[in-house]
C-alpha atoms as a printed R data frame, in Angstrom:
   type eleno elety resid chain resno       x       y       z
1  ATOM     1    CA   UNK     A     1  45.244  88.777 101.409
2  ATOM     2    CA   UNK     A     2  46.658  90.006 104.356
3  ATOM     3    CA   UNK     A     3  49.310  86.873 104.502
4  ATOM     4    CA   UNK     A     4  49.785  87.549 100.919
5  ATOM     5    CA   UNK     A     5  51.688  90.916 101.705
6  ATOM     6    CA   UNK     A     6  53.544  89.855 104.251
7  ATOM     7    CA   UNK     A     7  55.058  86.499 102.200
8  ATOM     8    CA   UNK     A     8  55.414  89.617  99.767
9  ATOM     9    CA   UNK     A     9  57.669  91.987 101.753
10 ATOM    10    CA   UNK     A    10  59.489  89.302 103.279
11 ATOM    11    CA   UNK     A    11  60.398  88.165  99.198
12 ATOM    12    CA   UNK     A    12  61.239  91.427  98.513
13 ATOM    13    CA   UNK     A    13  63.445  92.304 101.843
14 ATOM    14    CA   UNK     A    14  64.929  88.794 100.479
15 ATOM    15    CA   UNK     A    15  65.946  89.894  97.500
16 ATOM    16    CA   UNK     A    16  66.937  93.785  98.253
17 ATOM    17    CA   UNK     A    17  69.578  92.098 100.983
18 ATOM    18    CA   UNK     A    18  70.706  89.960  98.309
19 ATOM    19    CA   UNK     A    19  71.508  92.610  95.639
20 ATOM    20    CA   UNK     A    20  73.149  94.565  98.220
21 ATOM    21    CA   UNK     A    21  75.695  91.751  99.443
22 ATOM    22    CA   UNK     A    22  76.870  91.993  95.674
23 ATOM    23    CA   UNK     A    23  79.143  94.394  94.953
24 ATOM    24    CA   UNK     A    24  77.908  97.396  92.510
25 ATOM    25    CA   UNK     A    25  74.591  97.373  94.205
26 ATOM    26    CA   UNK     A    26  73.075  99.344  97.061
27 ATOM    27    CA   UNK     A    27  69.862  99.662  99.011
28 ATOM    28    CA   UNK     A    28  69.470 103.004  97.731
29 ATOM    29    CA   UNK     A    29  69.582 104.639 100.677
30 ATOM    30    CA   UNK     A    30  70.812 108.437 101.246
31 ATOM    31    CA   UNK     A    31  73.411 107.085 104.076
32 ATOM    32    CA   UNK     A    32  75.044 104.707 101.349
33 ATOM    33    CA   UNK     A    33  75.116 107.562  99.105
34 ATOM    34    CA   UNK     A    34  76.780 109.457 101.737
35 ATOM    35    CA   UNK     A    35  79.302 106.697 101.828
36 ATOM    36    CA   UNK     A    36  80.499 106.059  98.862
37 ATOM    37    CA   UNK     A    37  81.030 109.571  97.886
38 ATOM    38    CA   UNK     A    38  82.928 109.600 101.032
39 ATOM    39    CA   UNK     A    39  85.332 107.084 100.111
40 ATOM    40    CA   UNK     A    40  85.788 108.219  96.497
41 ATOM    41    CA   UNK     A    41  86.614 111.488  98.000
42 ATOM    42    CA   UNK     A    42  89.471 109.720 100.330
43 ATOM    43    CA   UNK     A    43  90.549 107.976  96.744
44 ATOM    44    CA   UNK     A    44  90.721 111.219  95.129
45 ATOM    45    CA   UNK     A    45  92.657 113.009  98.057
46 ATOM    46    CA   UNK     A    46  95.336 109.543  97.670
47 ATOM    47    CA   UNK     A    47  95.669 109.723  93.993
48 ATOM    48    CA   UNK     A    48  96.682 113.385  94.432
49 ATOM    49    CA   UNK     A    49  98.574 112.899  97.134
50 ATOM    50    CA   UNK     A    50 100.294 109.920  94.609
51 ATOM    51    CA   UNK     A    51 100.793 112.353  91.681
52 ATOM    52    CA   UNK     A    52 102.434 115.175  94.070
53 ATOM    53    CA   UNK     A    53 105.159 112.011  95.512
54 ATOM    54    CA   UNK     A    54 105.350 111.465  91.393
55 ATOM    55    CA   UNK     A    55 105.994 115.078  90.669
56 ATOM    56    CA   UNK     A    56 108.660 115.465  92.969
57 ATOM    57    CA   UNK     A    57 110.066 112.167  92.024
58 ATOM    58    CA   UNK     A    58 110.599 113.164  88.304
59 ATOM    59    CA   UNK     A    59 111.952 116.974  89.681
60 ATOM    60    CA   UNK     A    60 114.282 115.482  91.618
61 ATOM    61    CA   UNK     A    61 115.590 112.842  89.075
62 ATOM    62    CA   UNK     A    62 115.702 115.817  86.663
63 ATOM    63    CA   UNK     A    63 118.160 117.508  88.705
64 ATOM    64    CA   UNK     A    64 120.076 114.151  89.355
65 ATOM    65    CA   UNK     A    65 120.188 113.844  85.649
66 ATOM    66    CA   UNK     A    66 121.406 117.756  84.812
67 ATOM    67    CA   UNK     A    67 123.864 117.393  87.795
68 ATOM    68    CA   UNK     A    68 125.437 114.239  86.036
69 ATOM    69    CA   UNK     A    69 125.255 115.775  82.455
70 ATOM    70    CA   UNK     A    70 127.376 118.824  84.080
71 ATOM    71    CA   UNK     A    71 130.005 116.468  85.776
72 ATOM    72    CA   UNK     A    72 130.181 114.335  82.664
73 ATOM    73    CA   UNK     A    73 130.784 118.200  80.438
74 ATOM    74    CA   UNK     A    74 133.940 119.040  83.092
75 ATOM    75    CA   UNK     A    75 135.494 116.214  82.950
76 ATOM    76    CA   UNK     A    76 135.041 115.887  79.239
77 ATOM    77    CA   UNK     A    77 136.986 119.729  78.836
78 ATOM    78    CA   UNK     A    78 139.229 118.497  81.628
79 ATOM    79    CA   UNK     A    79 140.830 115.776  79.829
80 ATOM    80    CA   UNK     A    80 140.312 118.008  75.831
81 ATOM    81    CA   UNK     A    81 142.515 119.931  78.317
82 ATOM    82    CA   UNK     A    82 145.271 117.517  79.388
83 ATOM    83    CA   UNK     A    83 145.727 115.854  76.083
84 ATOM    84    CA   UNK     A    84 146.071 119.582  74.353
């Protein structure tokens, strides 16, 4: 009985470091827990970090854009002006 156990454990220590080489699976454990909520926090604080580069991408190519439209309006009235 007692040999039976141990083949036992030793099968199911097998199998639990299996599942937890494949990815999607964990041991269960607090300190894996700990972990991965860890690194999804570091994800989040990148993807924001992303979205505020994104943000001042677009302001910035807003500004190009109005600055352009306004040199395009001048020298539009400059040459109305010239041919008048």
């Amino acid at each position: 009985m007692h040999v039976r156990l141990r083949s036992h454990h030793g099968q199911v220590a097998a199998t639990r470091d299996a599942l937890t080489s494949l990815p999607g699976f964990t041991s269960g454990s607090k300190h894996d827990d700990n972990e991965e909520e860890e690194e999804k926090e570091e994800e989040d604080e990148k993807e924001e970090e992303q979205e505020e580069v994104r943000r001042c991408r677009r302001k910035k190519r807003r500004k190009r854009m109005m600055i352009m439209k306004i040199m395009t309006m001048r020298i539009i009235i400059i040459m109305k002006i010239k041919v008048e």
